[in-house]
N, C-alpha and C positions, 0 to 999 in steps of 0.2 A: 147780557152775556152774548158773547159772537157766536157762528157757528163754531168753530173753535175752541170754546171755551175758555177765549181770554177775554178778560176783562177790559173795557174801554179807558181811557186815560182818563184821572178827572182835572180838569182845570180847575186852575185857584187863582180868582181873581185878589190883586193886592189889596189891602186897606184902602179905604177912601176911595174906589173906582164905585163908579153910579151906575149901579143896574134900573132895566127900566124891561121888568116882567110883565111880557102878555099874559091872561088871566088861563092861558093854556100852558103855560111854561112853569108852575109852580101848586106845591094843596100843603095842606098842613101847616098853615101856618099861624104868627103872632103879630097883631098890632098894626093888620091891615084886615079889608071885607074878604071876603070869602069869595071865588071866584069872579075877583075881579085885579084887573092890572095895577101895578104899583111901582114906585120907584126905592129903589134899596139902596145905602150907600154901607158898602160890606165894612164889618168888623172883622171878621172871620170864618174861613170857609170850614167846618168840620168836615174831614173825610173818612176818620173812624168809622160812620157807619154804612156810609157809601156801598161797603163791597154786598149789604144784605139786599139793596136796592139793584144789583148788579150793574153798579156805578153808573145808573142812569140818572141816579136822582141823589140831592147833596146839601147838607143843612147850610144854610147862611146864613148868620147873626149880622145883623146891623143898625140902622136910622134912619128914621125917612128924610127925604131930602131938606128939609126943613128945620130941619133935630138940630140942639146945641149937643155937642159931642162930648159933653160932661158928665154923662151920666153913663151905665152900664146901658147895653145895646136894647132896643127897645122893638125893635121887628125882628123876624126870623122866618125862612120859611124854606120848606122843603124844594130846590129850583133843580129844573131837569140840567143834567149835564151839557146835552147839545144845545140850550142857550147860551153859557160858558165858553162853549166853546165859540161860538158868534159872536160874542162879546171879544172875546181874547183875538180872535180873528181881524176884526175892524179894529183893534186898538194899536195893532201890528200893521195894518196896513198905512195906517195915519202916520205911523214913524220914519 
């Protein structure tokens, strides 16, 4: 939360965009080691429960880079917003 008290924006990156998580940029998660960096290719950003994190931190379901995409999503993990937005940032400059 800002001084303000407004809440930060959360970005939602689209299906099939390939995150590539510093082991500082993510906790709580599934189907990757435990403070260590990994590659996500997002299913779905949940923002439901974002606002209790004070939209700093935001569940992503996905696959690892690897993953046949046949199956229900098999990583997940809690990723801070301001990589999102770095992501979202460079994806927009590229264009």
């Amino acid at each position: 939360m800002t001084l303000y008290g407004r809440m930060p924006e959360i970005p939602t990156p689209r299906p099939g965009t390939r995150l590539e998580i510093a082991a500082g940029d993510w906790q709580f998660g599934r189907g990757q080691d435990p403070g260590q960096p990994f590659t996500l290719v997002v299913s779905e950003t949940r923002t439901a429960l974002a606002q209790h994190y004070g939209n700093e931190w935001v569940w992503i379901t996905g696959h690892a880079e690897d993953c046949a995409d046949d199956h229900r999503p098999c990583r997940e993990a809690l990723v801070r917003t301001a990589k999102l937005r770095q992501t979202q940032e460079a994806v927009s400059a590229a264009h």
